[in-house]
C-alpha positions in Angstrom: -13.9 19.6 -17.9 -10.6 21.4 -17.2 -10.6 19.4 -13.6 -11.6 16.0 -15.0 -8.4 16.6 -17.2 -6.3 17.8 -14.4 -7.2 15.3 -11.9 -7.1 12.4 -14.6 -3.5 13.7 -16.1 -1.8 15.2 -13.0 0.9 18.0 -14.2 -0.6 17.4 -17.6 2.5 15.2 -17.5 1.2 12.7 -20.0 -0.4 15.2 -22.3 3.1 17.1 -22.2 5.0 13.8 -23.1 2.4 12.9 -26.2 2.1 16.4 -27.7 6.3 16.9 -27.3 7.0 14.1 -29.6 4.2 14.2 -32.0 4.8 18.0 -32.6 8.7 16.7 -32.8 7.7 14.2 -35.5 6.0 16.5 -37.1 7.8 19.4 -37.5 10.7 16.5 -38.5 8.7 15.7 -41.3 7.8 19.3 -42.6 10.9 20.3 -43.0 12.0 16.9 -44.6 9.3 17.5 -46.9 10.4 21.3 -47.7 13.8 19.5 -48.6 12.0 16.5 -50.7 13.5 14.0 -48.7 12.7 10.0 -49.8 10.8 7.9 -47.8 13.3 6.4 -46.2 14.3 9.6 -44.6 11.4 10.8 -43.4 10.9 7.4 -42.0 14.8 7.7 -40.4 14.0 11.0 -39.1 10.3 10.0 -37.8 12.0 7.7 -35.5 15.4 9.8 -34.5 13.0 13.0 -33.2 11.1 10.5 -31.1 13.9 9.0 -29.6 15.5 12.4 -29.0 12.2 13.6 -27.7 11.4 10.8 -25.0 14.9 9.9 -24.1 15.0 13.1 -22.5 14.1 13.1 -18.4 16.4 15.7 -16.9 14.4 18.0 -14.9 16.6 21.2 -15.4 16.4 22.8 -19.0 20.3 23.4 -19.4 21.1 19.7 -18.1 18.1 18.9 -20.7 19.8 21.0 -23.0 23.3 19.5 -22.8 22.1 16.1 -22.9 20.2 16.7 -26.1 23.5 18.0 -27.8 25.8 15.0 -26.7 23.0 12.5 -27.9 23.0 14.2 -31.3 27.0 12.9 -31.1 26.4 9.6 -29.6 23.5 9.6 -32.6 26.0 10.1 -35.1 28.8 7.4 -34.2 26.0 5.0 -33.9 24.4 5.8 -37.6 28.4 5.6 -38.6 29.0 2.1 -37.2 25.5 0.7 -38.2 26.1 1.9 -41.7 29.7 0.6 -41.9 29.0 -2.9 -40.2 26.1 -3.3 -42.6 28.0 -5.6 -45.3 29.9 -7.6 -41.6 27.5 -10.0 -40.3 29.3 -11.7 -37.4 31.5 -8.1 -36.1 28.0 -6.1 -36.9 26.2 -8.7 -34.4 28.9 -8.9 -31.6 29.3 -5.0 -31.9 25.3 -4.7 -31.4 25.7 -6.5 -28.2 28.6 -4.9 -26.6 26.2 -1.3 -27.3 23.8 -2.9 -25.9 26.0 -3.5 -22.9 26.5 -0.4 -22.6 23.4 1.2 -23.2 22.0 -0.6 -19.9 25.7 -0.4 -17.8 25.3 3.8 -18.6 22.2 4.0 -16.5 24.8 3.5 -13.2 25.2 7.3 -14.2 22.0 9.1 -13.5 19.3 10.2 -16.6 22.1 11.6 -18.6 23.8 8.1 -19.3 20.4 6.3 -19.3 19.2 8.9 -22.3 23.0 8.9 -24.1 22.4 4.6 -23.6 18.7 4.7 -25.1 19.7 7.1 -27.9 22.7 4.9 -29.2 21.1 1.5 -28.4 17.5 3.1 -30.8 19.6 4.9 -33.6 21.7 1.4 -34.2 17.8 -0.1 -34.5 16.5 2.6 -36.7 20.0 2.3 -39.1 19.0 -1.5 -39.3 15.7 -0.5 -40.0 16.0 1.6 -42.8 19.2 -0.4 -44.0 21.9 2.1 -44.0 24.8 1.9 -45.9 28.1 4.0 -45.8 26.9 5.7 -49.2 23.9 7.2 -47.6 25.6 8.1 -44.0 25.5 11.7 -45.4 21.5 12.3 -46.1 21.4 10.1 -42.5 23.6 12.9 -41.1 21.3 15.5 -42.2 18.3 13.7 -41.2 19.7 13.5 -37.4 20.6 16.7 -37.5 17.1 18.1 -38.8 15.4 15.9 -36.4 17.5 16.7 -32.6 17.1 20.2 -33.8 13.0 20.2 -34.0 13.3 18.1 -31.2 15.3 21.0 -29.3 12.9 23.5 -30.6 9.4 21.6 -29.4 11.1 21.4 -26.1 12.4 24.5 -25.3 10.2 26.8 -27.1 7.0 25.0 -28.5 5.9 22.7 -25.9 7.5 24.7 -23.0 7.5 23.3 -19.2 9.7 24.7 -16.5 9.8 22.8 -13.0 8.1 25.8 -11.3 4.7 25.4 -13.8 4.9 21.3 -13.6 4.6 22.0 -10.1 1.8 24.5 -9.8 -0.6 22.1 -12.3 0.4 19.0 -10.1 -0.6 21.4 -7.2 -4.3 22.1 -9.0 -4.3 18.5 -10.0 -3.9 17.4 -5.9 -6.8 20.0 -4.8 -9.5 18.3 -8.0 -8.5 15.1 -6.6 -9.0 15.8 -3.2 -12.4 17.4 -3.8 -12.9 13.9 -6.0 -12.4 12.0 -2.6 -14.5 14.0 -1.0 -17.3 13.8 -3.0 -16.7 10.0 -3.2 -16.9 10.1 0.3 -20.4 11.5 0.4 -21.4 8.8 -1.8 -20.2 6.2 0.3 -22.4 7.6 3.0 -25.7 7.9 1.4 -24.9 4.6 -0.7 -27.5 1.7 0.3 -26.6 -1.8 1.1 -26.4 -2.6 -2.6 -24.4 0.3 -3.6 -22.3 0.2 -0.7 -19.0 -2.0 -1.5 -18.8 0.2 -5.1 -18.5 3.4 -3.1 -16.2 2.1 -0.7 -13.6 1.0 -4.2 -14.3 4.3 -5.1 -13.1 6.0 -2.1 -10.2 3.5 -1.7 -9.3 4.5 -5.5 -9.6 8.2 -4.6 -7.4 7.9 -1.9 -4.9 6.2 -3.6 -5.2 8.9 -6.7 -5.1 11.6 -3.8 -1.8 9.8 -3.0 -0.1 9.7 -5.9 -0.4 13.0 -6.6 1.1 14.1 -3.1 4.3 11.9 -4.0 4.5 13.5 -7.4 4.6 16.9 -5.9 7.2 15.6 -3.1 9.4 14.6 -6.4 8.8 17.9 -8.1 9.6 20.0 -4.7 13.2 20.5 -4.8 13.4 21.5 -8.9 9.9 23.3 -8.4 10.5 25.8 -5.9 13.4 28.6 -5.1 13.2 29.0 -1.5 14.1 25.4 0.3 11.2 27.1 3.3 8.5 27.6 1.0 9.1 24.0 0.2 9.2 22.4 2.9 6.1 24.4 3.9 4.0 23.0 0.7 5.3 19.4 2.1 3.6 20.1 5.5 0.2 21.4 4.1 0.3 18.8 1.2 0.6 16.0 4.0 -1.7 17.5 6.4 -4.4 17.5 3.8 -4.0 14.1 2.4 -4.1 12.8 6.4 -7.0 14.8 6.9 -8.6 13.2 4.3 -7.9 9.9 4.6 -8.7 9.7 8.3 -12.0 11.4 7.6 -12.5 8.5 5.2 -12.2 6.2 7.8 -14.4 8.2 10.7 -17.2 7.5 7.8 -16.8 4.2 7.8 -17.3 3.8 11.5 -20.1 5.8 11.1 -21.8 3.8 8.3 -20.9 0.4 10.8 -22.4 -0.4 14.2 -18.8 -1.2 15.6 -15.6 0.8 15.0 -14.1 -0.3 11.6 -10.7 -1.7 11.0 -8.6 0.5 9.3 -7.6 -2.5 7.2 -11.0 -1.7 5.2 -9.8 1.2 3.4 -6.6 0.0 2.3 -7.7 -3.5 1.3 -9.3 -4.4 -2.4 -12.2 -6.0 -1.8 -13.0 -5.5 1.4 -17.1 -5.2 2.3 -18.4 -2.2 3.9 -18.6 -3.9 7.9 -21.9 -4.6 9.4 -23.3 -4.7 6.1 -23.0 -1.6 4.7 -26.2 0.0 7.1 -27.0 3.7 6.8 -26.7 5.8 10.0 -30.1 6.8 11.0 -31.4 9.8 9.2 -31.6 12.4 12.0 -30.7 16.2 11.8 -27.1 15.2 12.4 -26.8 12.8 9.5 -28.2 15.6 7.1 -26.0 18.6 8.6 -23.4 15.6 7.7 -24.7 15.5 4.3 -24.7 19.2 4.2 -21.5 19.7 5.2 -19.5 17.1 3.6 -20.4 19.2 0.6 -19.6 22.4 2.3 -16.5 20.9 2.7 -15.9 20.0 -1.0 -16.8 23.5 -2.0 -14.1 25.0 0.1 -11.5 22.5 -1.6 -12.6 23.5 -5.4 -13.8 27.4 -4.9 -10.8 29.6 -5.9 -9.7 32.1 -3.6 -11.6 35.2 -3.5 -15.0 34.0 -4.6 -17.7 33.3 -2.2 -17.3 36.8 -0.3 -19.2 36.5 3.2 -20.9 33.6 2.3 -17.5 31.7 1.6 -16.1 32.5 5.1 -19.7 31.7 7.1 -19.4 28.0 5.6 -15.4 28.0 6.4 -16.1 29.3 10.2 -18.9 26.8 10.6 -16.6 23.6 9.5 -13.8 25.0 11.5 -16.2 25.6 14.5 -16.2 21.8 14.7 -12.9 21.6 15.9 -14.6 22.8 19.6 -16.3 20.3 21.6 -19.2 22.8 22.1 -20.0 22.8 18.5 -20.5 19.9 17.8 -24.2 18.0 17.5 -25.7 15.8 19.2 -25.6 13.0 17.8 -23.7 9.3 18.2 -20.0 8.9 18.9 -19.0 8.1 15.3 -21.1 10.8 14.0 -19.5 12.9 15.9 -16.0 11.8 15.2 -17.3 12.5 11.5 -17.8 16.5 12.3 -14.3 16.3 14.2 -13.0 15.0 11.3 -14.5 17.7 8.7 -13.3 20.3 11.3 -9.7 19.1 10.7 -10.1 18.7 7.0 -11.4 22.3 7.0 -7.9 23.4 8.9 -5.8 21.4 6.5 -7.8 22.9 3.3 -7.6 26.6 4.7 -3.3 25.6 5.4 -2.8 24.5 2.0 -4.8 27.6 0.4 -3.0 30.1 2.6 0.7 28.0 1.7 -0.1 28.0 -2.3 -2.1 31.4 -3.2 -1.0 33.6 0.1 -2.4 35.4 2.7 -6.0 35.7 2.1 -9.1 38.2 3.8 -9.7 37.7 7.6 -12.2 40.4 8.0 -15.0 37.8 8.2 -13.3 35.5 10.5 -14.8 33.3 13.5 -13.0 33.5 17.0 -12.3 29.0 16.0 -11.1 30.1 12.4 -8.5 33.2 13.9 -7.3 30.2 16.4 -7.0 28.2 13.3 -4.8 30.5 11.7 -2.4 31.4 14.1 -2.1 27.5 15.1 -0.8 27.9 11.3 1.3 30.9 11.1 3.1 29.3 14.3 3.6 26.6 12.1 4.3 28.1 9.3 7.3 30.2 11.7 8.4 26.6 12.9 9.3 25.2 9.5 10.9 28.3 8.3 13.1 27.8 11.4 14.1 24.2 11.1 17.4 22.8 10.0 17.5 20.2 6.8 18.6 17.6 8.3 21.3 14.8 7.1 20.1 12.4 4.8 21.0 8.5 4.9 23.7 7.7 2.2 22.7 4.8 0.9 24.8 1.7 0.5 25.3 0.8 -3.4 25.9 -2.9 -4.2 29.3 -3.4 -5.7 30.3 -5.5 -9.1 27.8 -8.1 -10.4 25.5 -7.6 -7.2 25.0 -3.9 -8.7 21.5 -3.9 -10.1 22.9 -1.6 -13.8 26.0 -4.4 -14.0 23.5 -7.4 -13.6 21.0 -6.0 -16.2 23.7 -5.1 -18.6 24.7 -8.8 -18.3 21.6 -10.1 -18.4 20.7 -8.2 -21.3 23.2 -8.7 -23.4 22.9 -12.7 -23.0 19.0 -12.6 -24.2 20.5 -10.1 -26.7 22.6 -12.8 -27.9 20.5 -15.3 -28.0 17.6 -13.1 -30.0 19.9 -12.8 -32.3 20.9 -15.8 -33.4 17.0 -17.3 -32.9 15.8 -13.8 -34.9 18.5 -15.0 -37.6 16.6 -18.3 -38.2 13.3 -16.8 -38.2 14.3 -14.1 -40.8 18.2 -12.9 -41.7 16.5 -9.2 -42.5 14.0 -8.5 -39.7 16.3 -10.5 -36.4 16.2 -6.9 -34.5 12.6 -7.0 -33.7 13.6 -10.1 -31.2 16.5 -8.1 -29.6 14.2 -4.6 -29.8 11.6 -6.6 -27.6 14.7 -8.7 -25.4 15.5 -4.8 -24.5 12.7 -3.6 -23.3 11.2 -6.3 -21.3 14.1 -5.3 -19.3 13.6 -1.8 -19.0 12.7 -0.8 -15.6 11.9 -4.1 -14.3 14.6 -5.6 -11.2 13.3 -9.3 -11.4 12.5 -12.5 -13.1 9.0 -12.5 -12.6 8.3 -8.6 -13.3 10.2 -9.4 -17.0 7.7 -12.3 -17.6 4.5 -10.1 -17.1 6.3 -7.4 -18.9 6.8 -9.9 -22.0 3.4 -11.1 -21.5 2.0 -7.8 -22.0 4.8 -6.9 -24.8 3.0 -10.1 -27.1 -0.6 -9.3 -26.0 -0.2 -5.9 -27.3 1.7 -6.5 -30.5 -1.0 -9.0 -31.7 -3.5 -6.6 -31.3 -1.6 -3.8 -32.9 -0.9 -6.4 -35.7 -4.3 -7.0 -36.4 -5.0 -3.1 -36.1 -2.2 -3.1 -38.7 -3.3 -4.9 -41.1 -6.9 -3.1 -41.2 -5.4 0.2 -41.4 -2.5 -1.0 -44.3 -5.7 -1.6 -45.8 -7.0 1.2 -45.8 -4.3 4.1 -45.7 -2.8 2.1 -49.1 0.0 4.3 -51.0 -1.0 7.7 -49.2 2.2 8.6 -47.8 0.6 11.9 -46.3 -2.4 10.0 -44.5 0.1 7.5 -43.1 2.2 9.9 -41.6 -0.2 11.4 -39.6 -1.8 8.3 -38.4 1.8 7.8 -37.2 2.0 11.0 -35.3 -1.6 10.2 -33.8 -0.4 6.8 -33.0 2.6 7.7 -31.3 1.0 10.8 -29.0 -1.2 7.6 -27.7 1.3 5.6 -27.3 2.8 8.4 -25.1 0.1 9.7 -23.6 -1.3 5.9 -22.3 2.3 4.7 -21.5 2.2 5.0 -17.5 -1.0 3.4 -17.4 -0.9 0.1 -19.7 2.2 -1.1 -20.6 -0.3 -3.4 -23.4 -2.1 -0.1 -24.8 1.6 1.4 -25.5 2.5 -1.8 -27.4 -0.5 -2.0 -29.3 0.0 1.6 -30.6 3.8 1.2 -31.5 2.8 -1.9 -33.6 0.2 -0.1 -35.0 2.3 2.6 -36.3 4.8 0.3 -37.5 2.8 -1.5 -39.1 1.8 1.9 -41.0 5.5 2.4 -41.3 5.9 -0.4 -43.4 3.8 0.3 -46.2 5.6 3.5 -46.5 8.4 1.7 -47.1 6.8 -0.7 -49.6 7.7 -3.3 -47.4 4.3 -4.3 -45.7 2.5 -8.1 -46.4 0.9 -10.6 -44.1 3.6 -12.4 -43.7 6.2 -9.1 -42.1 3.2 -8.9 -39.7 3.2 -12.4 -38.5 6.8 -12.7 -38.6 6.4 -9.4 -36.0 4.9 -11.5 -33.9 7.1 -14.6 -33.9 9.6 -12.1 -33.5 8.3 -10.3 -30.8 7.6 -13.9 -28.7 10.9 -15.1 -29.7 12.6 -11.5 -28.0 10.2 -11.8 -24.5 11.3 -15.7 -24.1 15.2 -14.9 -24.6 14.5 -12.0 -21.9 12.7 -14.2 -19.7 15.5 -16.8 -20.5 18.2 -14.9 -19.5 16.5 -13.3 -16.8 15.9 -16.9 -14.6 19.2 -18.3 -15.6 22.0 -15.7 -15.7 22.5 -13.5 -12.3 18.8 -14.0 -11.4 16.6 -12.3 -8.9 13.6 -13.7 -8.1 10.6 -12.3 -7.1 10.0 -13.7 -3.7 14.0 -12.5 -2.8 13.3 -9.0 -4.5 10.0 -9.0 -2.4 11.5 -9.7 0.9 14.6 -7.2 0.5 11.9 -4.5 -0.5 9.4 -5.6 2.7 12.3 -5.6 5.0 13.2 -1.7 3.7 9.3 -0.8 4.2 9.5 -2.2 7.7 12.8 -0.5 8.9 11.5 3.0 7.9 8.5 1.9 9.5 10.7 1.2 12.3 12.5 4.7 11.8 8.8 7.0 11.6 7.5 5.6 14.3 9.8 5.4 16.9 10.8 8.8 15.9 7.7 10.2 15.7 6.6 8.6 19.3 10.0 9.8 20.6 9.0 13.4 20.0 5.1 13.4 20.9 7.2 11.9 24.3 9.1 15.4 24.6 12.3 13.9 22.9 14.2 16.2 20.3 12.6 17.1 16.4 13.2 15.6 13.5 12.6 15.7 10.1 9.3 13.1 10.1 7.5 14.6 6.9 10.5 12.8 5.1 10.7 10.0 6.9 7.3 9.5 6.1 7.9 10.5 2.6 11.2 7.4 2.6 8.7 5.2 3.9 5.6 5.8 0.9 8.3 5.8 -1.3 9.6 2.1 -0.1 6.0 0.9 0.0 5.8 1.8 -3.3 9.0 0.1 -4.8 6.8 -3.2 -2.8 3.4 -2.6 -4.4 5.7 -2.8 -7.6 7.5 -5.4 -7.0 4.4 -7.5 -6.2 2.3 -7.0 -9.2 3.7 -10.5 -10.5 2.4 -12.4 -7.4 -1.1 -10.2 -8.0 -1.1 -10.0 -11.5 -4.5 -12.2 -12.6 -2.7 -14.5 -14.6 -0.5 -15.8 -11.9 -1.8 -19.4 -11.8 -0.8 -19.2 -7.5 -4.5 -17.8 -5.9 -2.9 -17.8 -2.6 0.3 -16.5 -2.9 -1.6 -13.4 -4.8 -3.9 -13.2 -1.7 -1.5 -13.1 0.6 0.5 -10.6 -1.1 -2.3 -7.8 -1.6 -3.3 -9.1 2.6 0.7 -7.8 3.1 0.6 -5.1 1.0 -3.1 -3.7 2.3 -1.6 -4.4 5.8 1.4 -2.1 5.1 -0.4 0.7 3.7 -2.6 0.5 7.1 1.1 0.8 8.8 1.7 3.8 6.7 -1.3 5.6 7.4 -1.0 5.4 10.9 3.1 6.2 11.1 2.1 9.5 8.6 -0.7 10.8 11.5 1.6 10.1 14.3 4.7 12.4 12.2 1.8 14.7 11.7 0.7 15.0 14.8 4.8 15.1 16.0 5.2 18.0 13.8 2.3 19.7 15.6 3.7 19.6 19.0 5.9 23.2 19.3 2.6 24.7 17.6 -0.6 23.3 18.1 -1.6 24.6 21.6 -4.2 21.5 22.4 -0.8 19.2 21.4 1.2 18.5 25.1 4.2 16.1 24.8 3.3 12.9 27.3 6.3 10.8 28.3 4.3 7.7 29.0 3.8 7.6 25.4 7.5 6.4 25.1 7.0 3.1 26.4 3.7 2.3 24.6 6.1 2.1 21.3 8.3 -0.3 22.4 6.2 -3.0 21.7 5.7 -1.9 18.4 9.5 -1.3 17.4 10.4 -4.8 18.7 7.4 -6.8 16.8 9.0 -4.8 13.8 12.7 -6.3 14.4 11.3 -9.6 14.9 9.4 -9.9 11.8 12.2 -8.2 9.8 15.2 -11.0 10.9 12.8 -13.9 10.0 12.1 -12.3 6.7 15.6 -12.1 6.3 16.3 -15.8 7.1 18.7 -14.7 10.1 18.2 -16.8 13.0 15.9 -15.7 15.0 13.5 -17.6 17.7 11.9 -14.7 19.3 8.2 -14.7 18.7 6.0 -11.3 18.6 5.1 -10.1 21.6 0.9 -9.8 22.9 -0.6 -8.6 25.4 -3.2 -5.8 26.4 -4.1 -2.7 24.8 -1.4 0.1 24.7 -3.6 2.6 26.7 -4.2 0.0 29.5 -0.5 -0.7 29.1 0.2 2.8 29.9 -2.8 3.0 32.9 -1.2 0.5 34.8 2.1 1.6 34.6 1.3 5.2 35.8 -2.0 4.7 37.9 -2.2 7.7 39.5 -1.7 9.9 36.4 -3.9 12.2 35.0 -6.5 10.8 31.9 -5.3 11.5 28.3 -6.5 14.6 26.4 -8.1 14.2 23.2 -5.2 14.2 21.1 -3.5 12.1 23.1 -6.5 9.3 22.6 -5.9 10.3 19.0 -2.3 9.0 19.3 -2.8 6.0 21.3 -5.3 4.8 18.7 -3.0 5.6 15.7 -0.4 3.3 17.7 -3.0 0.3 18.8 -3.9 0.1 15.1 -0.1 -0.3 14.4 0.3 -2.6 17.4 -2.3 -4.3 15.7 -1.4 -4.1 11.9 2.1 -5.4 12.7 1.0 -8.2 14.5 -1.3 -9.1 11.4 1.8 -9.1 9.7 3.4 -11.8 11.4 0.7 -14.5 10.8 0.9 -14.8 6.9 5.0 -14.4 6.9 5.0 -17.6 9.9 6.8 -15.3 12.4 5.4 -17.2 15.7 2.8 -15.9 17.3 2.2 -17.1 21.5 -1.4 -17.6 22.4 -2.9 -15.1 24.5 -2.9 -15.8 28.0 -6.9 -16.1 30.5 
C-alpha cells in the first residue's frame, strides 16, 4: 500500500498540498471559534488561510517565509480598498481591473510576485464575497491576521517539507514506478493476442509515469541536494535507469514480433502490438526470460541489505548477461532481451549505490566487480566535470511578453465580465470575472483557454448539482458544513494536477456549502453560478481570440521548432563526442530537450482534446507528438552512451560516426525553416542506411563493436523518425532513387 501511494502521488506532493490547507482551514476556524467569531468571519477567514496556503510555491522556507509575511500586507490594503470602494460602483469596478492587471503583470517577477498577485487579486474576491464594509475592516483585520498565521504555522511546523525530504520520497516514488514498468513489462510478454494491445498501454503509461517522475526529481535537484556532485551524480543514475528501461521495453517488443519493431510503437497511443501480438515460443529461454524479468523487479523494490547471499546470486546472474558468453541460446531478439536486463541490472545497482551508499561486495561475481568499477570510474568522472554555461534565454519585450499580453488580455474579459455579470445579478457579477481569471491561469493560447473554460462549466454544473443535494442535507449545521468544506477543499487540492473538472466540481461544491452558512443559499444562487460561470469562460475566450491573440497552431509551431533545435543541439553534440570530440554537459541537454517536448505535449492537448470537432488535425498531432518522443528517446541513449565514453571500457570513440549525423542535423534545419514560414526550398535529404553510409565511405575499416551497432541504430531510428516528421508538416520529400 505504502508503494501504490508513493508511485500514484510522487513526493506525496498532492497529499502535502491537500492536507496543508485543510489543516490551515482548520486550525483558522478553531481558533475563530475560541474567539466566537460570526459566520461571516469564519467564512472570511476559511477563504484567506486557503489563499495564503496555496499561493505559496517558493521552494526555500525563508523565501517561503518572507513571502507569506508581505502577502499578509498586500492582504490587508486589498481588504482596505474592497471595504472602502464598497458604497463606489463605477471607481470600485475600474479599481478591480487595474488589480487584476496587476495581479497577472506581477508574475513577470518569479513565484514571489505571482503569489503577492494571486493573494491581492483573491482577498478583493473574498471582501466582495462577504460584503465588507469600512465598519467591519477591523474584525476583517483580525481575521487575516488569525488566518496567514495558522497558515505560517501548518507550513512550517505542522505539515513540514524541506527540499532535501521532497526529494528523497520523489526518489522512492521513481524506484515503485520503475519496478511498476517492469512488472508491466512482464505482462506484456506473457499477454495473448487478445490481451496484447492493453499491456502494451500499460507499458507505454508506465513509461511515461517512469518519466515524469525523473523530470520531477531533475526540478527538485538543485534545492534538494548540498553538494552540486552528488547531484549531478543522482542525474546520471536517474537517466541511466529510465533509458535502461525504456530500451528494454522495446527489446520486448521485438521479441514478442517476428520483425524488428518500430520504436514508434512505444511512444504512440494506440498503436497494436506488430505481427499480431504472437508469443515467442515457449522454450527454456523464454522461461529464464520470465524468470528473470522478475528477478529484475525484485532487485528494483528489495531495500538494501535484505536478501543476504541470495540477493547478490540473482544480482550477479542479471549482470552476467552483460557477457556475450552468458547469454542463452536462444533467437536474436531474445537475446537482445537478456542484454537488455543485463544493462537494466547495471543501471538499478548505479542508482542504489548513488542514493543509499556503498553497499556489501563480499558476494560479488567477477561481471558485477567489472560493473562496479565501470561505476566508480563514473562516478570519479562527474565529480570532476565543470558546470557548464547555460543558454540565457531571449525574453520577448513589451506587448510580445507573454505576463504583459495576459495582463491585457485579462483585464479586457475582466471588463467585459463585469459589466455582462452586472446584468445577470448587481450582487453576485464576481463569479464571471473569478472564472474570466482563471481560465487564464497558466494557459499561453486561444485554444488552451477554450478547453480550460470548457472544463471550468462542466465541473461547476456538476458541483452545482452536488450542491444542492448536500444544502439539503447539511441544513443549518454550521459545524457539519465546515468540515464538508475542509474535506472538499483537500480534494480539490489533492485532484488538482490531474483534472482540471474534478477541482472545479469540488470548489462549487464547497461553495455551494458556503452559502447556506451564510443564509444566502436557494436554487436560483446555484443557477445564477452557472450563468455566471459560462458568462466568465466566454468573456475569457472573447478576449483571448480578439485582443493580442495567440493561436494554437502559432504557439504549436514556435514550441515544435524549440523541441527540434535542442534535438538539433543533443544530437549533434552527443555524436560529436562518441566521435572523439570534446565533453559536454548532455544529461542537460537532454533534460532542455524533455522539458521542450513537454511545453508541446501541452500545448497540443487542444488539437487532441476529444472534443475537438477536427479528427485529423488531432491525429496528426499525437502522429507529431509520438514521433518526437521517439526522437527523444533515441537523442537521451546516444547522451547516455556519450557520457559513457571516458569510463566504460567496451565504449571506444569512432570518428566515422561524425559524418553519419550530418544527415540527421540538416533534415532537422530543413524541417525547422518551413515550420517557420522562412523561405526555404530544400527538401529532406534520403538515401541508404547510415551504417552502409559509413561502409562505403571507409571500406577498408575495421567492423563496429557492439556498442557501436548500438549507436548506429539509435541514429537510423532518428534518421528515420525525422524523416517521418517531414511528411505530415509538407516539408518535400524526393522519391527514392532504383
Amino acid at each position: 500500500m505504502r508503494d501504490r501511494v508513493a508511485a500514484s502521488d510522487p513526493g506525496l506532493l498532492r497529499l502535502a498540498a491537500g492536507s496543508r490547507t485543510a489543516g490551515s482551514i482548520a486550525l483558522t476556524l478553531a481558533v475563530l471559534a475560541v474567539l466566537g467569531s460570526p459566520v461571516t468571519h469564519l467564512v472570511a477567514g476559511a477563504i484567506a488561510s486557503m489563499v495564503a496556503s496555496f499561493a505559496i510555491r517558493e521552494k526555500q522556507r525563508p523565501r517561503q517565509a518572507v513571502t507569506l509575511a508581505l502577502g499578509l500586507a498586500v492582504a490587508l490594503v486589498s481588504v482596505s480598498l474592497a471595504a472602502l470602494l464598497n458604497t463606489r460602483v463605477v471607481a470600485g469596478d475600474v479599481f478591480f481591473v487595474v488589480l487584476i492587471f496587476c495581479a497577472v503583470y506581477s508574475r513577470r517577477f518569479g513565484d514571489r510576485g505571482y503569489a503577492l498577485g494571486l493573494i491581492g487579486f483573491q482577498i478583493y474576491f473574498m471582501s466582495l464575497f462577504v460584503g465588507a464594509t469600512a465598519a467591519t475592516l477591523p474584525g476583517l483585520y483580525a481575521v487575516l491576521a488569525i488566518a496567514f498565521g495558522c497558515s505560517a504555522l501548518v507550513r512550517f511546523v505542522i505539515v513540514y517539507e524541506t527540499p532535501a525530504g521532497i526529494l528523497q520520497r520523489l526518489r522512492e516514488a521513481f524506484r515503485v514506478r520503475l519496478a511498476q514498468l517492469v512488472s508491466a513489462q512482464m505482462e506484456l510478454l506473457d499477454a495473448g493476442p487478445d490481451e496484447a494491445d492493453k499491456a502494451l498501454e500499460t507499458v507505454r503509461e508506465g513509461t511515461a509515469r517512469l518519466h515524469e517522475t525523473a523530470m520531477m526529481i531533475q526540478g527538485r535537484l538543485e534545492e534538494g541536494t548540498a553538494d552540486e556532485s552528488v547531484a549531478r551524480l543522482v542525474q546520471r543514475r536517474i537517466a541511466g535507469a529510465e533509458i535502461a528501461a525504456e530500451r528494454l521495453g522495446l527489446l520486448l517488443l521485438s521479441a514478442r514480433s517476428a520483425e524488428r519493431t518500430s520504436t514508434l510503437t512505444l511512444h504512440l497511443p494506440g498503436a497494436p502490438v506488430p505481427s499480431g501480438g504472437e508469443l515467442p515460443a515457449r522454450d527454456r529461454a523464454t522461461d529464464m526470460l520470465r524468470r528473470d524479468l522478475g528477478a529484475l523487479r525484485m532487485l528494483v523494490l528489495r531495500p538494501v541489505g535484505e536478501g543476504g547471499t541470495a540477493m547478490s546470486h540473482v544480482r550477479n546472474r542479471l549482470l552476467g548477461y552483460r557477457d556475450e558468453e552468458n547469454l542463452p541460446s536462444a533467437s536474436a531478439p531474445v537475446q537482445d532481451v537478456f542484454r537488455g536486463i543485463g544493462e537494466a541490472a547495471r543501471a538499478v545497482m548505479g542508482l542504489r549505490v548513488a542514493l543509499d551508499g556503498p553497499q556489501d561486495e563480499s558476494d560479488d561475481s567477477p561481471a558485477t566487480t567489472r560493473s562496479r568499477e565501470e561505476l566508480d570510474a563514473e562516478s570519479a568522472a562527474i565529480e570532476g566535470a565543470e558546470e557548464g554555461e547555460r543558454e540565457e534565454k531571449e525574453v520577448p519585450a513589451g506587448l510580445r511578453r507573454p505576463t504583459t499580453r495576459a495582463a491585457v488580455q485579462v483585464s479586457v474579459g475582466s471588463a467585459l465580465a463585469i459589466v455582462g455579470g452586472e446584468f445577470l445579478s448587481s450582487q453576485r457579477w464576481y463569479w464571471a470575472v473569478l472564472t474570466c481569471w482563471i481560465v487564464f491561469i497558466n494557459t499561453a493560447s486561444t485554444g488552451e483557454i477554450v478547453v480550460k473554460g470548457y472544463r471550468r462549466l462542466l465541473g461547476t454544473v456538476l458541483g452545482v448539482v452536488a450542491g444542492i443535494v448536500l444544502a439539503g442535507l447539511v441544513g443549518p449545521h454550521t459545524w457539519t458544513a465546515l468540515g464538508m468544506v475542509l474535506l472538499f477543499v483537500f480534494a480539490m487540492f489533492y485532484t488538482a494536477p490531474l483534472s482540471y473538472t474534478l477541482m472545479s466540481f469540488f470548489v462549487t461544491a464547497a461553495l455551494g456549502l458556503l452559502y447556506t452558512l451564510l443564509h444566502r443559499y436557494s436554487w436560483e444562487v446555484l443557477v445564477l453560478r452557472v450563468e455566471e460561470t459560462a458568462l466568465g469562460a466566454a468573456c475569457g475566450i472573447i478576449a483571448a481570440a480578439l485582443v493580442l491573440p495567440v493561436h494554437t497552431d502559432r504557439r504549436t509551431n514556435d514550441l515544435l521548432v524549440t523541441v527540434l533545435r535542442r534535438l538539433s543541439e543533443v544530437t549533434g553534440a552527443a555524436v560529436e563526442q562518441l566521435s572523439g570530440g570534446p565533453g559536454d554537459d548532455l544529461l542537460d541537454r537532454a533534460r532542455d530537450l524533455d522539458r521542450a517536448l513537454g511545453d508541446l505535449r501541452s500545448a497540443t492537448q487542444p488539437l487532441t482534446h476529444p472534443i475537438t470537432p477536427m479528427r485529423t488535425r488531432r491525429n496528426t498531432a499525437e502522429y507529431l507528438v509520438a514521433l518526437l518522443e521517439t526522437c527523444a528517446y533515441h537523442a537521451r541513449s546516444l547522451a547516455a552512451t556519450a557520457e559513457l565514453l571516458p569510463t566504460h571500457p567496451s565504449i571506444a570513440a569512432d570518428p566515422r560516426l561524425r559524418q553519419a549525423c550530418a544527415r540527421i542535423t540538416h533534415n532537422i534545419s530543413v524541417i525547422s525553416a518551413h515550420v517557420t514560414g522562412e523561405h526555404c526550398d530544400d527538401a529532406v535529404e534520403t538515401g541508404p542506411s547510415i551504417a552502409s553510409m559509413l561502409e562505403d565511405a571507409a571500406p577498408g575499416s575495421p567492423r563496429y563493436g557492439r556498442i557501436t551497432d548500438r549507436v548506429l541504430r539509435h541514429l537510423q531510428r532518428l534518421d528515420e523518425a525525422v524523416l517521418g516528421l517531414a511528411r505530415p508538416l509538407e516539408v518535400p520529400v524526393p522519391e527514392p532513387g532504383r
